[in-house]
TORDO-837988 format. One line per field, with one value per residue (C-alpha): residue number from 1; residue in three letters; z, x, y. Coordinates in steps of 0.02 Angstrom, whole numbers. Layout:
% residues N
pos <- c(NUM,...)
code <- c(ala,...)
pz <- c(Z,...)
px <- c(X,...)
py <- c(Y,...)
% end
This chain:
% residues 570
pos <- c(1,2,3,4,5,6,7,8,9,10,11,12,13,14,15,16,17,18,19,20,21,22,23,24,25,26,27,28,29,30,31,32,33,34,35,36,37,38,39,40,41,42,43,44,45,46,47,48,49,50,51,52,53,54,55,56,57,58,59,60,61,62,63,64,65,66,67,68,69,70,71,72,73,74,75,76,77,78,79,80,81,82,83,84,85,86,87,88,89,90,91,92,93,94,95,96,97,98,99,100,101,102,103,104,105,106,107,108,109,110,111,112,113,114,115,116,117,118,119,120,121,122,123,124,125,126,127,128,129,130,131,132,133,134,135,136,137,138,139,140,141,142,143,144,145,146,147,148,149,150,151,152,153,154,155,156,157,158,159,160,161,162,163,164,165,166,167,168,169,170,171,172,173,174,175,176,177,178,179,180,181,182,183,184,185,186,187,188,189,190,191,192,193,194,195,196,197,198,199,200,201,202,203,204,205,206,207,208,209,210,211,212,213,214,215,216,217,218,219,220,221,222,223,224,225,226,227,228,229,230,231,232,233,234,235,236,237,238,239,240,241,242,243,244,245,246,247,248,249,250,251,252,253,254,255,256,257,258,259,260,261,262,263,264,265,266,267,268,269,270,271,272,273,274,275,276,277,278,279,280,281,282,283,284,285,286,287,288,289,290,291,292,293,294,295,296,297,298,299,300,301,302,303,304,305,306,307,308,309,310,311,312,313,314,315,316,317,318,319,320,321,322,323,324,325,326,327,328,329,330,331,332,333,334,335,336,337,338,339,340,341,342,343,344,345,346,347,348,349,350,351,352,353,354,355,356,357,358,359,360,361,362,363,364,365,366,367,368,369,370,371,372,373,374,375,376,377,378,379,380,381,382,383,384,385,386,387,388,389,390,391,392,393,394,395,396,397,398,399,400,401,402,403,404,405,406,407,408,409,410,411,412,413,414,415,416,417,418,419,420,421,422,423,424,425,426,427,428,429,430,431,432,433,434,435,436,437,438,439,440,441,442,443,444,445,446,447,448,449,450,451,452,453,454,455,456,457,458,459,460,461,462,463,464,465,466,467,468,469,470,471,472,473,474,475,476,477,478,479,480,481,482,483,484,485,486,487,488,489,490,491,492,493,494,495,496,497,498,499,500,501,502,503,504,505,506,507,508,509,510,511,512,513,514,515,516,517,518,519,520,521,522,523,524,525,526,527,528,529,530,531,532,533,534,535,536,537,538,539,540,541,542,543,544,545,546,547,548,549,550,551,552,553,554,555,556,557,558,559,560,561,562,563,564,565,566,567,568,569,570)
code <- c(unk,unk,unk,unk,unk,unk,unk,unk,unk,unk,unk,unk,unk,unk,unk,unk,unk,unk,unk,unk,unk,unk,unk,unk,unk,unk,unk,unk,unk,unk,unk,unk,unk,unk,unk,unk,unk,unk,unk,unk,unk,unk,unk,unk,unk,unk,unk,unk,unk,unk,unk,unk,unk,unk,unk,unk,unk,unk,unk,unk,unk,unk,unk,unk,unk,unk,unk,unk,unk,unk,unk,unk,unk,unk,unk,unk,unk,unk,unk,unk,unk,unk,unk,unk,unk,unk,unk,unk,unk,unk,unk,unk,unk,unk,unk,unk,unk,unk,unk,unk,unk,unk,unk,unk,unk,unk,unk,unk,unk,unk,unk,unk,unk,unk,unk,unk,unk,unk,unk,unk,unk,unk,unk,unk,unk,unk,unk,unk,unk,unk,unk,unk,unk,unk,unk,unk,unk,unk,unk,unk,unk,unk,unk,unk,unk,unk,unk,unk,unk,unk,unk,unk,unk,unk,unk,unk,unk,unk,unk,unk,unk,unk,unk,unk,unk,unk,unk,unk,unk,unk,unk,unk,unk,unk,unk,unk,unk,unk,unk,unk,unk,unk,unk,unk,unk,unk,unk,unk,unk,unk,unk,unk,unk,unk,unk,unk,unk,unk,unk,unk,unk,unk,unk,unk,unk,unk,unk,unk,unk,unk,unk,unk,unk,unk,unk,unk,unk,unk,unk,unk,unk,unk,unk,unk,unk,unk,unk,unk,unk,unk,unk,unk,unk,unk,unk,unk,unk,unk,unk,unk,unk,unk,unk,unk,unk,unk,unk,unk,unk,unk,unk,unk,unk,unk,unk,unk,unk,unk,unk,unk,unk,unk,unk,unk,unk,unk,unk,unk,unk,unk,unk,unk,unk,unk,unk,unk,unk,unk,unk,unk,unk,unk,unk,unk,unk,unk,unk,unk,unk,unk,unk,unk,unk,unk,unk,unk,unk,unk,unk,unk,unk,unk,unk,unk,unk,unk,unk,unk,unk,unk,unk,unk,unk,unk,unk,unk,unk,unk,unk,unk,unk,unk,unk,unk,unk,unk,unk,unk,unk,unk,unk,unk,unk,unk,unk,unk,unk,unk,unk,unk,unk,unk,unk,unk,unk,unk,unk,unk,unk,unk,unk,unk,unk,unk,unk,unk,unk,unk,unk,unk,unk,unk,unk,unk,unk,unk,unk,unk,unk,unk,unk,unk,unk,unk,unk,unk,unk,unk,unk,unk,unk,unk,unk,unk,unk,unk,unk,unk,unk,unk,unk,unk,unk,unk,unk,unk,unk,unk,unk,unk,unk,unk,unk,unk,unk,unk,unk,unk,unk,unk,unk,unk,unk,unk,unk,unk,unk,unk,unk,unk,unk,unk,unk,unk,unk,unk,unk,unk,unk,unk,unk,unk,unk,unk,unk,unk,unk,unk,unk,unk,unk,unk,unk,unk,unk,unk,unk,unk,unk,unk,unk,unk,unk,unk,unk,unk,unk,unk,unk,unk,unk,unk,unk,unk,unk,unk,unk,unk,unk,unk,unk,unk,unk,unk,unk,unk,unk,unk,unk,unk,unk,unk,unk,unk,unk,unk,unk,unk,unk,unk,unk,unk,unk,unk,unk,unk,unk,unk,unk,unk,unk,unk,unk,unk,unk,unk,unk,unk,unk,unk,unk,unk,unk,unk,unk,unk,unk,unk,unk,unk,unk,unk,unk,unk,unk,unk,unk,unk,unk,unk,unk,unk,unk,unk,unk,unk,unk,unk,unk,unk,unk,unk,unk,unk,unk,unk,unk,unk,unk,unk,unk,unk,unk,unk,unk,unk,unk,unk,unk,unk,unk,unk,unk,unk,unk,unk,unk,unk,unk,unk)
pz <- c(0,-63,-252,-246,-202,-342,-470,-390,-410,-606,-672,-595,-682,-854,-875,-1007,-859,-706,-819,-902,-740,-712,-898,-1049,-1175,-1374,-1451,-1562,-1659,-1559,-1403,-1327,-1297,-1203,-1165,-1019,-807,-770,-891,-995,-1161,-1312,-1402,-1327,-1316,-1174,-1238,-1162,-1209,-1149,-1218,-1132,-961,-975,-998,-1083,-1139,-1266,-1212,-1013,-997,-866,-911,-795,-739,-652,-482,-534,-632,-452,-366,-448,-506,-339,-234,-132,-120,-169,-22,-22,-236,-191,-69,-186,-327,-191,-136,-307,-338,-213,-160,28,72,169,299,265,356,485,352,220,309,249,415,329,350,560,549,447,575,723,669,641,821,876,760,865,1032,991,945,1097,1207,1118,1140,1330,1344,1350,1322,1151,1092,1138,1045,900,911,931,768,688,659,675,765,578,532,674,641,488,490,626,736,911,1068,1181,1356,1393,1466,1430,1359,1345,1164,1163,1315,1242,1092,1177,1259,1079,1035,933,996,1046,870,787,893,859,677,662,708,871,1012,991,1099,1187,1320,1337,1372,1254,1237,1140,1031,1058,1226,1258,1093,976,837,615,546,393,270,115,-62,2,148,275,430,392,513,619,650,835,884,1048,1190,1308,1235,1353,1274,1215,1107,927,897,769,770,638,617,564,417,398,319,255,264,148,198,25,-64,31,21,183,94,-61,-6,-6,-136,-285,-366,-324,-409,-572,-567,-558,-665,-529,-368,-194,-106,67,214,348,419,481,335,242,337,354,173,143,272,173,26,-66,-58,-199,-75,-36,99,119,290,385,248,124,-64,-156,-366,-277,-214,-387,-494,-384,-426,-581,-654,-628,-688,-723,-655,-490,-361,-225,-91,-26,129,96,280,290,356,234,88,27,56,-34,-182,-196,-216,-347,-456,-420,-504,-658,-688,-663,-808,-694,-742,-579,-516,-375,-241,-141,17,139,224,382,340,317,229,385,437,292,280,468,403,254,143,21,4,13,-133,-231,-210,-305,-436,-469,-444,-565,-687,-553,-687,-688,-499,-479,-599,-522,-347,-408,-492,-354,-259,-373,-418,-519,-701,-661,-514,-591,-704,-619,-479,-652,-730,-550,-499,-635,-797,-713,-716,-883,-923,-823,-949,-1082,-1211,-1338,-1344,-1165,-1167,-1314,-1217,-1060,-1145,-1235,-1071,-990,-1152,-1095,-934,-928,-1094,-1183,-1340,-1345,-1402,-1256,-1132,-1237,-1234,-1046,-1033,-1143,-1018,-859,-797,-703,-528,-581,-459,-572,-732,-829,-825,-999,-1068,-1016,-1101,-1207,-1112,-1221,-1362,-1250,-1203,-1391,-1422,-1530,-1550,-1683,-1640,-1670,-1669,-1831,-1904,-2002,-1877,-1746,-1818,-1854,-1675,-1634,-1743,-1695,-1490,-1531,-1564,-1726,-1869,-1929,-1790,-1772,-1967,-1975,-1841,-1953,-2110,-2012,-1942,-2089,-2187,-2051,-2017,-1861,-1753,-1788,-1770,-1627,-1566,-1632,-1537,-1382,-1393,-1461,-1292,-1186,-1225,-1270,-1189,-1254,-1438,-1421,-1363,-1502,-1635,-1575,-1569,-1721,-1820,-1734,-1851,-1989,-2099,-2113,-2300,-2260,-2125,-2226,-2341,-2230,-2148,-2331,-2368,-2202,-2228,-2409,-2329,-2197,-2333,-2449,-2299,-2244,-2427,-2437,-2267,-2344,-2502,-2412,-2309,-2466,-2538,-2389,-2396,-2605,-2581,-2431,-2542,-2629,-2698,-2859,-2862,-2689,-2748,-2896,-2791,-2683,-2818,-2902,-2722,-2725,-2916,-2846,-2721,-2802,-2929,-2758,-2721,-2864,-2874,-2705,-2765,-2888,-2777,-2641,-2797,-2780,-2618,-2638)
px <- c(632,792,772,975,907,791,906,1037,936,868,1087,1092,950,881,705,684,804,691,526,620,641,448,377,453,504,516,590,491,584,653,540,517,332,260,81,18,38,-108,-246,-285,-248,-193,-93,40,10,104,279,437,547,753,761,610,654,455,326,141,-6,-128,-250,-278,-182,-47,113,236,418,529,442,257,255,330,215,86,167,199,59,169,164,304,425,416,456,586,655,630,715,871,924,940,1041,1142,1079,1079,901,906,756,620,625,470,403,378,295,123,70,83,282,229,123,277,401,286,257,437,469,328,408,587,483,408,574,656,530,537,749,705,563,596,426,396,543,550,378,472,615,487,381,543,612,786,874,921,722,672,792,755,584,575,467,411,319,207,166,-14,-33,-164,-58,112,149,57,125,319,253,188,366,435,320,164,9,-145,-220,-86,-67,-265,-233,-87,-199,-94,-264,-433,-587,-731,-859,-758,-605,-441,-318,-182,-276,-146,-86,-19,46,181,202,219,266,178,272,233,304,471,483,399,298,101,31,48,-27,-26,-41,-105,22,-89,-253,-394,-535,-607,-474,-448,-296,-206,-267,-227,-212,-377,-383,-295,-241,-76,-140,-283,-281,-346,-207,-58,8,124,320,275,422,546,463,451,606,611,445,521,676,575,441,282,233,175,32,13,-125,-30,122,232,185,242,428,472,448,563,695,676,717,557,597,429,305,188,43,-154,-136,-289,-423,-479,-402,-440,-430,-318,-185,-186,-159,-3,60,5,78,254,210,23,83,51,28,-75,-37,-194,-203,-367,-417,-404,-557,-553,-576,-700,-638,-478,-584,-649,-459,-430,-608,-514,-363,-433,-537,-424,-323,-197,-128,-168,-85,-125,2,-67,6,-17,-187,-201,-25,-2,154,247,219,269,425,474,444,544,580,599,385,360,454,394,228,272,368,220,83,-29,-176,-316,-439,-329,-313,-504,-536,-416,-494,-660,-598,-516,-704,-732,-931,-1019,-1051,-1217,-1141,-978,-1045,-1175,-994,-913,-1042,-1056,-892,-785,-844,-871,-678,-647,-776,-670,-547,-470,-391,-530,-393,-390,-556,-544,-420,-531,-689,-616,-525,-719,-777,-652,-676,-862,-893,-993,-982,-865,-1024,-1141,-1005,-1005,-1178,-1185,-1031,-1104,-1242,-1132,-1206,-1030,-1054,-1020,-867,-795,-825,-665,-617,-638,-495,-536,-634,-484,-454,-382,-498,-648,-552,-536,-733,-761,-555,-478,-348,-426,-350,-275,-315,-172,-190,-135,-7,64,25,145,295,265,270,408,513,547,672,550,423,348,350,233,136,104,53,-59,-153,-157,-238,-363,-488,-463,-596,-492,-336,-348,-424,-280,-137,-258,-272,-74,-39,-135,-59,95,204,69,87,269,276,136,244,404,354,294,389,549,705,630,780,778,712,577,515,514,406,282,269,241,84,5,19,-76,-179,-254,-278,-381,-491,-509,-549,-677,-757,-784,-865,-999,-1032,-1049,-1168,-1272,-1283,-1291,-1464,-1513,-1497,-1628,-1524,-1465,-1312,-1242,-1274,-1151,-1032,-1042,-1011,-892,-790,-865,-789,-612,-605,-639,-502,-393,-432,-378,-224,-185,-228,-98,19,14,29,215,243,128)
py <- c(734,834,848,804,621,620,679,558,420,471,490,315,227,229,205,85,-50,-10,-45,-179,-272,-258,-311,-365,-225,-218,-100,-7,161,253,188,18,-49,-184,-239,-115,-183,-68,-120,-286,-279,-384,-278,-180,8,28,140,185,341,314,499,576,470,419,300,333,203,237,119,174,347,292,390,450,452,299,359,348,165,103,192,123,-55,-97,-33,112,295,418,398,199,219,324,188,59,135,234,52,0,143,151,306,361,457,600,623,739,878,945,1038,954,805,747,663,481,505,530,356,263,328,262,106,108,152,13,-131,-102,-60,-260,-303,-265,-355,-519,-525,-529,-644,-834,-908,-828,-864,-1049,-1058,-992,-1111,-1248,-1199,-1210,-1034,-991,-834,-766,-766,-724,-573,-536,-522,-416,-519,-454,-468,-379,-410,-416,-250,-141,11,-68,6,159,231,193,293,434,440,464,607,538,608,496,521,452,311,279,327,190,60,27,89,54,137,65,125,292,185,184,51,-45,-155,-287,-366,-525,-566,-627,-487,-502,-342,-333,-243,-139,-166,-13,-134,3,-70,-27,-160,-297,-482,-552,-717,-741,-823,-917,-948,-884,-977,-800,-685,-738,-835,-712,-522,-408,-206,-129,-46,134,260,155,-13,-116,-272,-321,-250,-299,-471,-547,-572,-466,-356,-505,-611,-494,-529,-713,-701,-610,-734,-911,-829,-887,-862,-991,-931,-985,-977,-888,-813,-954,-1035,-894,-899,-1054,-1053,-920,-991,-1151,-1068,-1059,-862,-821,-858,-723,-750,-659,-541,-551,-573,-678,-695,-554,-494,-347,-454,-559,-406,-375,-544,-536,-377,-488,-645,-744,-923,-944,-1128,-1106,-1250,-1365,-1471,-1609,-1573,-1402,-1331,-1171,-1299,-1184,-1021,-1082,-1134,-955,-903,-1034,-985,-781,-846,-940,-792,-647,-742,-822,-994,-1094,-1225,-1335,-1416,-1545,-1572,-1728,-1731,-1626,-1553,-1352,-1292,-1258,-1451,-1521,-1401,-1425,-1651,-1652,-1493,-1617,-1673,-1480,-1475,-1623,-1533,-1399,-1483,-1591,-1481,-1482,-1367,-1313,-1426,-1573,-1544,-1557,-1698,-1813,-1791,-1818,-1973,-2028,-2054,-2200,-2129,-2234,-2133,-2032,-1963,-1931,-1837,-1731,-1708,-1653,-1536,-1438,-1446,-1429,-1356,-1172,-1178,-1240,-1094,-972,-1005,-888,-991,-1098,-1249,-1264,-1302,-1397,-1510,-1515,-1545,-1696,-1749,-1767,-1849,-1984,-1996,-2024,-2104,-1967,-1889,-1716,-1610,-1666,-1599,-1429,-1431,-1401,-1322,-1161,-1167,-1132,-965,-898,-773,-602,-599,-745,-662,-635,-467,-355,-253,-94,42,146,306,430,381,435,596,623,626,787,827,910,787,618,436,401,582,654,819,705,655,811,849,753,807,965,898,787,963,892,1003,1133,1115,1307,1317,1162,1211,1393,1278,1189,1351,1437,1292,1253,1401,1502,1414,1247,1297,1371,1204,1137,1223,1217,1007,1010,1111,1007,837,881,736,589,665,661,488,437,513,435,268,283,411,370,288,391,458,642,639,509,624,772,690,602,802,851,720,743,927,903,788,907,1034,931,879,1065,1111,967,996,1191,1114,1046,1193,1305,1151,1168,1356,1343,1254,1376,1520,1598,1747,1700,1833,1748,1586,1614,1686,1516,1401,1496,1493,1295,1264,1346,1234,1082,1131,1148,980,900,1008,945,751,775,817,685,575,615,556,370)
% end
């Protein structure tokens, strides 16, 4: 990609409003900070530098540029980042050229080609498009999503492909041809076509739902998995619902993909739907890197009752507040949308906590107590232990306690016995990154060297002059670990020392340089005073081992000096 684009798009936007419009900032100095998107943590350690045009976190290591958070915030390589952040820009791409092309930008630009190839054949086909009609889906959706068709011919897409220049292998490669018994074919025929989308908007794979059901082919069939699609990451909509999702502050999750758009054409534009798989804790980070609050729709006759109880016990555990709208018996979203957009909506405006949910349908049984109870204990309180927050479970234990007449510590009594599946496990805030890179640093967490690291990276007034103080106090083994570890992290020192340091009036940094300088020195002199104790009781030659405690008595005569004067600066 021209740099020109690149630089086009980093004069247009300032770092601290793309991240901004992804998590909440605070400024902090002469950085903002935030709690990290890429690893769970309480306390933010997560910093943004408007100066540097860069992000780092202290707790996992992710640090970058506007390009790399949306690569990795939204799930998308470099090109769909750079198409994300060029239409918010207003910045016109130009295309790569032959050279510089990876072999992904050949599979995007096919399934580009396929997705208008599919497009084409549904405008002239009156069958599919009646069945669209007739499911409720207008021309503009219809449109706008892209749908398609394909006849059910055995090499109907791949032969218009070859046509336009992809080879055999990429076809395969795209997911578009499958092989068996020697034999290779399109791997869909007969069907009506969903682009699925990436997070940049980029065809990566499609879902086809059979036209005349032959008693043997499955109903919807999706793209395998490849080299730009993972089913388990990508969520149907994501592209469309992201903002929606930022701007209401939670997101719908529905079953499938007309669910998913006549949801959108209704309005209900921060829906998101699974493609082709189950629920997974991939697709809930996505969601929940923009917002935890989330209602997943539930129909009481829905055959996948289970399957979409998995997704709810996923939720609650990943940390997700869960909320539960139920819709009329035997009713998906699209029915109830296509009935009344109205009940679709009630449902969501009265949808409820996933616990309160499953409490009020096992009250709604009418069990006598014994089996209320044991219904209760198996189906409910591995929730309530799912959750994160001790007065939530404070409220739901007491809530129980009500409903079946017992007292509040018999319900904790066999709620602290729930043994949860590892799957369902809360997740733990990771393992701190850069404090496991710093094992056996000069340039440890909280160490004043550090912190003078990072003046010095920061290219603060006087910068090569502390950097000589330092070396010349330390011995030569240490500084030169020193300058090695200062030259090695360079831009995480500088954003350490800013968010800290930065807003620091000129005098007040002078001074801090001045007692972290003094401090460093009385370490160094310390740290030598119990080397010369170890070698004063190795020693058996009494003329050496007056010369070490002479050199031992100097030193501790340093030290106080030293003592002294950091009393001038505390």
């Amino acid at each position: 990609m021209p740099s020109s684009s690149v630089e086009q798009i980093k004069e247009r936007l300032r770092i601290e409003d793309v991240i901004g419009g992804y998590v909440k900032l605070e400024r902090a100095g002469a950085s903002l900070k935030a709690r990290c998107p890429f690893h769970s943590e309480k306390t933010p350690s997560f910093f943004v530098s408007p100066e540097r045009g860069g992000y780092y976190c202290f707790g996992c290591g992710a640090k970058g540029d506007i390009f790399t958070f949306v690569e990795r915030f939204e799930n998308v390589d470099f090109v769909g980042a750079l198409k994300i952040l060029a239409e918010r820009a207003g910045v016109t791409l130009e295309r790569f050229s032959e050279k510089t092309d990876d072999g992904r930008s050949r599979l995007y630009a096919l399934l580009e080609a396929a997705t208008f190839f599919l497009e084409r054949n549904l405008s002239g086909e009156d069958i599919p498009l009646e069945y669209l009609k007739n499911r409720g889906l207008t021309e503009k959706t219809i449109k706008d999503w892209r749908l398609g068709y394909v006849r059910d011919e055995w090499r109907s897409i791949s032969d218009y492909l070859s046509g336009k220049g992809f080879s055999d292998d990429e076809i395969m490669r795209a997911g578009i041809t499958k092989t068996e018994k020697g034999s290779t074919y399109d791997r869909f025929r007969g069907r009506i076509m969903f682009p699925i989308f990436d997070a940049a908007g980029r065809t990566i794979a499609f879902s086809g739902r059979i036209m005349h059901d032959d008693g043997k082919s499955a109903k919807y069939l999706n793209s395998p998995q490849t080299e730009l699609f993972d089913k388990s990451k990508v969520l149907y909509g994501y592209d469309r619902a992201k903002q929606p999702i930022r701007k209401f502050d939670f997101s719908i999750l529905v079953e499938g993909q007309m669910d998913l758009l006549l949801a959108h054409q209704a309005g209900f534009t921060n829906t998101v739907a699974v493609s082709g798989t189950a629920l997974t804790a991939d697709h809930l980070a996505l969601l929940r890197r923009i917002t935890p609050k989330i209602i997943m729709t539930f129909d009481g006759d829905r055959a996948g009752a289970k399957a979409a109880e998995r997704g709810w016990a996923l939720a609650l555990a990943s940390g997700m507040e869960v909320k539960i709208a139920a819709l009329p018996d035997g009713l998906d979203p699209a029915d109830v949308i296509l009935k009344d957009r109205e009940i679709f909506k009630s449902a969501l405006v009265h949808a409820v906590h996933l616990v309160d949910f499953l409490l009020g349908r096992i009250e709604a049984e009418k069990l006598d107590a014994k089996k209320l109870w044991t219904r209760i204990r198996s189906d409910v309180l591995p929730y309530i232990a799912m959750l994160a927050s001790e007065t939530e479970k404070a409220r739901y234990v007491g809530t129980i306690a009500d409903i079946v007449g017992a007292k509040e510590e018999f319900i904790w009594d066999d709620l602290k016995k729930v043994k949860l599946d590892a799957e369902f496990v809360r997740e733990k805030p990771e393992p701190d990154a850069l404090e496991k890179s710093l094992d056996g640093s000069v340039l440890k967490r909280g160490s004043p060297e550090r912190s003078l690291a990072g003046i010095i990276a920061e290219g603060s007034a006087g910068a090569k002059e502390i950097l000589k103080k330092v070396k010349e106090i330390l011995d030569t083994e240490t500084g030169a670990a020193f300058e090695r570890e200062l030259d090695a992290g360079k831009n995480e020192l500088a954003f350490e020392a800013e968010a800290y340091f930065g807003g620091f009036p000129a005098e007040k940094m002078r001074r801090e340089t001045e007692l972290l300088l003094l401090t460093i020195a009385e370490e160094a002199a310390n740290r030598e005073r119990v080397r010369l104790a170890n070698d004063i009781a190795k020693t058996k030659d009494e003329e050496k081992k007056n010369s070490l405690m002479i050199r031992s008595m100097e030193l501790g005569k340093r030290v106080e000096g030293i003592k002294r004067d950091k009393k001038k600066f505390l």
